[in-house]
LUMDODO-317559 format. One line per 5 residues: their letters; for each residue x, y, z of C-alpha. Coordinates in Angstrom, 2 decimals, decimal comma. Example, Ala and Ser with C-alpha at 12.3 -4.5 7.8 and 13.67 -1.06 7.14 Angstrom:
BEGIN
as> 12,30:-4,50:7,80  13,67:-1,06:7,14
This chain:
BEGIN
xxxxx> 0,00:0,00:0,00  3,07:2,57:1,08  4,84:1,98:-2,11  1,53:2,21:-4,32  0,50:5,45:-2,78
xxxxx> 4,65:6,91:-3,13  4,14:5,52:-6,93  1,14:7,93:-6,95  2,85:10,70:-5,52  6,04:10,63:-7,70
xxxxx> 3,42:10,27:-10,99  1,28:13,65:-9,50  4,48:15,24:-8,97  5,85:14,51:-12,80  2,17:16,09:-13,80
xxxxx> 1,87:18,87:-12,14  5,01:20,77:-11,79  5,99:22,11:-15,35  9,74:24,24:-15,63  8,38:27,19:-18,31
xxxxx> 8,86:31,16:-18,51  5,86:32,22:-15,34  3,90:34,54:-17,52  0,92:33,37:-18,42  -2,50:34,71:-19,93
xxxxx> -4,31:31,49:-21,74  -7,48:31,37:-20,23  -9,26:28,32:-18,30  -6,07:26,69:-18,31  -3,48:25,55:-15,83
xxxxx> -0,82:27,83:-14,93  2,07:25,99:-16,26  4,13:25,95:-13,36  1,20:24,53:-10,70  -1,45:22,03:-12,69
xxxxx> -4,71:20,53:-11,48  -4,37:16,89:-9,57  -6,33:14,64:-12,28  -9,69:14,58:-12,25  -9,99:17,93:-11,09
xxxxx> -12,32:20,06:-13,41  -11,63:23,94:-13,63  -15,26:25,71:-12,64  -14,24:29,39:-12,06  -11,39:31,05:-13,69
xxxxx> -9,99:34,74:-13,49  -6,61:36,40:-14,32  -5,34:40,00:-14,15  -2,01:41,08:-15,19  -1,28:43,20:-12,43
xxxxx> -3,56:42,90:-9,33  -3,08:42,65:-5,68  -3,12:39,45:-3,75  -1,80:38,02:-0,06  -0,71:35,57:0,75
xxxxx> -1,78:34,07:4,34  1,31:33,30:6,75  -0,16:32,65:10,21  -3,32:30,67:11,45  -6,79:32,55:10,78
xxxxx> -9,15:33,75:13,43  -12,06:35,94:13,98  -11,73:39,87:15,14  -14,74:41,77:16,01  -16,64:40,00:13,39
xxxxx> -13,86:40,12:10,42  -11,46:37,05:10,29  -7,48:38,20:10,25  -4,83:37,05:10,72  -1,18:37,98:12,62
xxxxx> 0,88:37,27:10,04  0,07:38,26:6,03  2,40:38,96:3,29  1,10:41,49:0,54  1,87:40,90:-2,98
xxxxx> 1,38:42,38:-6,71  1,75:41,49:-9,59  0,30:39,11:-12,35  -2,73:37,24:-10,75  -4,04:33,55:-11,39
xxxxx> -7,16:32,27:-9,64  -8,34:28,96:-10,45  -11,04:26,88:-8,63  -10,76:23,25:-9,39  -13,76:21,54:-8,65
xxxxx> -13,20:18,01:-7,05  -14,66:14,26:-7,94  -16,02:12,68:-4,66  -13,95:9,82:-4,69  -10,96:11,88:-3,95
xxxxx> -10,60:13,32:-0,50  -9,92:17,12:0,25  -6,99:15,49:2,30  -5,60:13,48:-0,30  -5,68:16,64:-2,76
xxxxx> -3,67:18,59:-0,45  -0,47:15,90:0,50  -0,42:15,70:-2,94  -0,31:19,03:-4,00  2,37:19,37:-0,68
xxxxx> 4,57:16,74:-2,12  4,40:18,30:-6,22  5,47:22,02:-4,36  8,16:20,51:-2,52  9,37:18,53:-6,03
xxxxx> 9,18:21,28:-8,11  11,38:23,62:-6,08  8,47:25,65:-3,99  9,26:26,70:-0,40  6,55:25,93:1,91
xxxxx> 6,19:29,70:3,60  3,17:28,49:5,83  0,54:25,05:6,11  -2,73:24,95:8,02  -3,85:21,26:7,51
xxxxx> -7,24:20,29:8,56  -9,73:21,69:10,22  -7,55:24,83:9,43  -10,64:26,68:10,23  -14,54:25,48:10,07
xxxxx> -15,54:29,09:8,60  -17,15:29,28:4,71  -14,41:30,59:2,51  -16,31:33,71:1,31  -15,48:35,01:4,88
xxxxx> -11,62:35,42:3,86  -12,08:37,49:0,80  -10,87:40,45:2,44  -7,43:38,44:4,16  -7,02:37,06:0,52
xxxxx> -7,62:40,45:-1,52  -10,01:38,13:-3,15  -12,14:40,99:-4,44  -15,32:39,08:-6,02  -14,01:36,16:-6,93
xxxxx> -15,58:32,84:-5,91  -15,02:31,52:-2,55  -17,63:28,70:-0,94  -17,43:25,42:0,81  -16,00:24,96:4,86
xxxxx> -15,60:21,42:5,61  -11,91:19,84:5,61  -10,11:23,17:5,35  -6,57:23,19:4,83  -4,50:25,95:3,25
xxxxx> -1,01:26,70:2,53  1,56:29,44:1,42  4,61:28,16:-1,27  7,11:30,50:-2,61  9,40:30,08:-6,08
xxxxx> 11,58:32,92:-6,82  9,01:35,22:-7,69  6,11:33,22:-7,58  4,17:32,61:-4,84  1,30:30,29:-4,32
xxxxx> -1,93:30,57:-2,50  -4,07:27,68:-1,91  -7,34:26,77:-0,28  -8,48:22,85:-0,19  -11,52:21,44:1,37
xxxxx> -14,72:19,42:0,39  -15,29:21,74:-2,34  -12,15:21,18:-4,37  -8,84:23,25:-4,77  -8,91:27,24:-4,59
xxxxx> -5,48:28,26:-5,96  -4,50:31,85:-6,52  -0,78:32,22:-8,79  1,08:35,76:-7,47  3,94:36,15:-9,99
xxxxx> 5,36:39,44:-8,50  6,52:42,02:-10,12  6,11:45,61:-11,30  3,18:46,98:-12,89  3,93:47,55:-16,75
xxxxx> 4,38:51,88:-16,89  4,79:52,71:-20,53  1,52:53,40:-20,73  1,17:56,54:-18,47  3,58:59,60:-18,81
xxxxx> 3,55:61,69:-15,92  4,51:65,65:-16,86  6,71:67,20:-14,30  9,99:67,14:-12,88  9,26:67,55:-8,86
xxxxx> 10,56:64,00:-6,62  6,92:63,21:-6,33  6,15:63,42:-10,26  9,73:61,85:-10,80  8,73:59,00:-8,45
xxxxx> 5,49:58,23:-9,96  6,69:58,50:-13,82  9,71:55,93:-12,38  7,22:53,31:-10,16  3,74:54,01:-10,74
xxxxx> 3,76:54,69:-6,92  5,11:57,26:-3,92  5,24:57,34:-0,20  4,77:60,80:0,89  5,56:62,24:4,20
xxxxx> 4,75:65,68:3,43  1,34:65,43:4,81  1,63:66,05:8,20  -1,50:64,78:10,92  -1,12:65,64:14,66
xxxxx> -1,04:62,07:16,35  -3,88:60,33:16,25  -6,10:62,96:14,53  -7,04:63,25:10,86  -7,08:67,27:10,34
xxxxx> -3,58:68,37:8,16  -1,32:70,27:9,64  -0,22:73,68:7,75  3,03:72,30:7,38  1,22:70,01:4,60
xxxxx> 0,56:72,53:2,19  3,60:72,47:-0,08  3,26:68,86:-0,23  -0,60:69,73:-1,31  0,66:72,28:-4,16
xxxxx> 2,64:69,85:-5,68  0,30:66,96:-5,85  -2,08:69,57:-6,85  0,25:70,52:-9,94  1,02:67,31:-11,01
xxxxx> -2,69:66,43:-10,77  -3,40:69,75:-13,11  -0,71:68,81:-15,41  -2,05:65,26:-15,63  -5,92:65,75:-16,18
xxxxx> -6,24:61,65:-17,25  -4,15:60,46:-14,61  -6,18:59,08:-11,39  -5,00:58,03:-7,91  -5,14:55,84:-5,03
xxxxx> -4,58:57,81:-2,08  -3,68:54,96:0,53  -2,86:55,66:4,67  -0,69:53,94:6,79  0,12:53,79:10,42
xxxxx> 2,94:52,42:12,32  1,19:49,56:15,08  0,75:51,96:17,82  -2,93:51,02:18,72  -5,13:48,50:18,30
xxxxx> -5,96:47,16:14,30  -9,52:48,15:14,53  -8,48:51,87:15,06  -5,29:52,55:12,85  -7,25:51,20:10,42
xxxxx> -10,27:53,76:10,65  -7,83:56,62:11,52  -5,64:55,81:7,94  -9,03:56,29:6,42  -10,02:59,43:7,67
xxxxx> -6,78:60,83:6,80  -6,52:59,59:3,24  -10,51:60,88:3,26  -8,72:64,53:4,25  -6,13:64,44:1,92
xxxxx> -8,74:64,05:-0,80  -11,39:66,53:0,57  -8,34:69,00:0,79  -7,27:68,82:-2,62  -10,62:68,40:-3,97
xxxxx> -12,22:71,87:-1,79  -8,86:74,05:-2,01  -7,40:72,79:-5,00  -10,51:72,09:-7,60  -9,49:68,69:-8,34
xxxxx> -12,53:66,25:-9,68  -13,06:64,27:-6,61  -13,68:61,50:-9,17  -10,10:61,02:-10,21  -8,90:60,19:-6,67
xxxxx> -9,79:56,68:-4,19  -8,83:57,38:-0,72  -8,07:54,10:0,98  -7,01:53,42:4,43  -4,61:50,27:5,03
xxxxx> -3,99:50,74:9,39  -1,04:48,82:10,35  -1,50:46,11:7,65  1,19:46,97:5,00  4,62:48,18:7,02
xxxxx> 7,67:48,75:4,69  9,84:49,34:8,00  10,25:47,49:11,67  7,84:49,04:14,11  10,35:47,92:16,66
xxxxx> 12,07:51,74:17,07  11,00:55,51:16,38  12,44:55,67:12,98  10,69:52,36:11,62  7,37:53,62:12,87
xxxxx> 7,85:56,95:11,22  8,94:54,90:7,81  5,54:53,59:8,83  3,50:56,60:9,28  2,70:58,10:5,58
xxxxx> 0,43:58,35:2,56  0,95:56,29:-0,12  -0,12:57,33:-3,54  -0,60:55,17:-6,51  -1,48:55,26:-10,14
xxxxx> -4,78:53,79:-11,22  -4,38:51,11:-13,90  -7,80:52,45:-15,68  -5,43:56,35:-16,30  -4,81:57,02:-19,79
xxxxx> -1,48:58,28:-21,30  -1,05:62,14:-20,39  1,76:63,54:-23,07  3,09:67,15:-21,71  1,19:69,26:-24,81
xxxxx> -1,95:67,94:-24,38  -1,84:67,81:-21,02  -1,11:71,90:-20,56  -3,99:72,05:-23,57  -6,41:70,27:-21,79
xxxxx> -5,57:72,27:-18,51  -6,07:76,01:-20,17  -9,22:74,42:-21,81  -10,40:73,35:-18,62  -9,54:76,85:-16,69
xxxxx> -11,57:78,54:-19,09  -14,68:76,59:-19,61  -14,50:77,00:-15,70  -14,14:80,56:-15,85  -16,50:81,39:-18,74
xxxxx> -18,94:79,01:-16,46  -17,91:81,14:-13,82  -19,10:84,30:-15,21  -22,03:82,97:-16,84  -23,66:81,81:-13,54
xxxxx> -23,04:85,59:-11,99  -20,58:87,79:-13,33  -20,53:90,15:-10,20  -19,81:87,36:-7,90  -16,64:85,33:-7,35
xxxxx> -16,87:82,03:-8,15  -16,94:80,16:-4,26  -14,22:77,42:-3,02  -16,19:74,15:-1,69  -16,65:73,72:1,46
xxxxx> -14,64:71,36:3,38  -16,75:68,91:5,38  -18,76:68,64:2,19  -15,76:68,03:0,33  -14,95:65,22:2,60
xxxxx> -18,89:63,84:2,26  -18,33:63,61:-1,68  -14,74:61,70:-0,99  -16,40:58,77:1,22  -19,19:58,23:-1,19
xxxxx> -16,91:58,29:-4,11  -15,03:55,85:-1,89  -18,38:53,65:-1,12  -18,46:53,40:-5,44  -14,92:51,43:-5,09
């Protein structure tokens, strides 16, 4: 019986794991470096080329009705989610050694393994701690997960009485040439270069939300390179370092990143539209929180190019900025020529950002 079941193993393993270049696009197919275990049928299918994704590194459990867990590891890049749907003669458990076993052959380093009953809870309840977005979660008996890493791919995976729920991370940058940012300030300069900036202009008092005055020549130059850019849109994302509890750096990263946007949208004019405030708490440090100058690292606003911007080239962009001033201006005078055209208020700036937000 042992040496059938290692003749079954070694026969997976020479199935599944395939040595090719990671990228991959073909869709409802296996991704060629993790396969299905035969007799698995694929049921739900989805694949971005850039996309975010984490990966789950410590045992899940339930937090004033969300389910987290201690230890997560953020990723982005290309995206693979698969859901292989399972034959009942095959056990959830027999899936999963096997699947452990093809990893391990094919070079993957296990990162993290729950094995069964990982947790009793309906999938759908980790679509947040997966960045699942609306993909297709479901099923809660025989849960087992684990977290394998190859170079720059990473591997997610879910198995229970439902099948196999594999997500494919291959990290990596998110393809620029598309988007030309005009300007030469550090911030424009980082964002032509990355796609993305931490800022640490923007100044909060601790604990509060309201910007300090020190903030505003970080807020004329994201205004400027906002104005210069009228098709570019942004993700304006909050961190904290982990001084607090989870529940309330994350609300307090989202009323800031809500200020930020209600500031540049009331005292700047900028289309409340192009901008997503986001608020991320504690969840993504890029620095130990284990002295002053890590948490500081910590402590910032991140801000991030939307994939859905269009290309910006420096003439049209100045065109399509005088165009706009003076379709504002001539609307300006139409509505009342004697009166000065009034700046938005704040709080109702900040009203517009959160249900722009809620649209996200």
């Amino acid at each position: 019986m042992k040496s059938g079941y290692k003749t079954l193993v070694s026969l997976f393993v020479a199935i599944v794991v395939i040595f090719s270049a990671p990228s991959f696009a073909a869709e409802e197919k296996d991704h060629p470096m993790v396969s299905r275990y035969p007799g698995t049928q694929i049921d739900q299918y989805d694949f971005k080329e850039f996309e975010e994704a984490q990966l789950i590194l410590s045992k899940p459990y339930e937090q004033n009705g969300k389910w987290v867990a201690d230890k997560v590891l953020p990723l982005e890049g290309q995206v693979t989610y698969i859901y292989y749907k399972k034959p009942d003669t095959v056990s959830a458990l027999q899936i999963f050694r096997n699947y452990q076993a093809a990893l391990g052959k094919g070079g993957f380093k296990e990162l993290f393994v729950c094995n069964r009953p990982c947790t009793e809870q309906n999938l759908s309840d980790f679509k947040d701690l997966l960045k699942a977005r609306d993909l297709y979660l479901n099923y809660s008996r025989d849960n087992q997960y684990l977290a394998a890493q190859n170079g720059n791919v990473y591997v997610s995976m879910f198995v229970n009485e439902g099948g196999v729920w594999l997500f494919v991370i291959e990290k990596g940058e998110m393809a620029l040439d598309k988007i030309s940012v005009v300007g030469t300030s550090p911030i424009a300069e980082a964002l032509n270069k990355s796609g993305r900036v931490d800022v640490y202009g923007l100044t909060f008092d601790t604990g509060k939300s309201n910007l300090k005055p020190s903030s505003k020549t970080t807020l004329d130059e994201l205004a400027k390179i906002l104005n210069d850019n009228p098709q570019m849109n942004l993700d304006v994302i909050g961190h904290t370092d982990n001084v607090g509890t989870q529940e309330s750096n994350l609300s307090l990263s989202q009323e800031r990143s809500d200020q930020v946007v209600a500031t540049l949208v009331s005292d700047y004019g900028i289309n409340p539209a192009r901008l997503n405030p986001l608020g991320k708490g504690q969840s993504q440090p890029i620095a130990s929180n284990d002295n002053e100058k890590g948490k500081a690292t910590n402590r910032r606003v991140e801000f991030v190019i939307q994939a859905s911007s269009a290309p910006a080239s420096p003439t049209n962009a100045s065109t399509n900025k005088d165009s706009a001033v003076n379709t504002k201006q001539k609307e300006a005078k139409k509505e009342d020529p004697k009166k000065e055209k009034q700046k938005p208020d704040l709080d109702s700036a900040i009203d517009t950002a959160k249900k722009i937000r809620s649209l996200f």
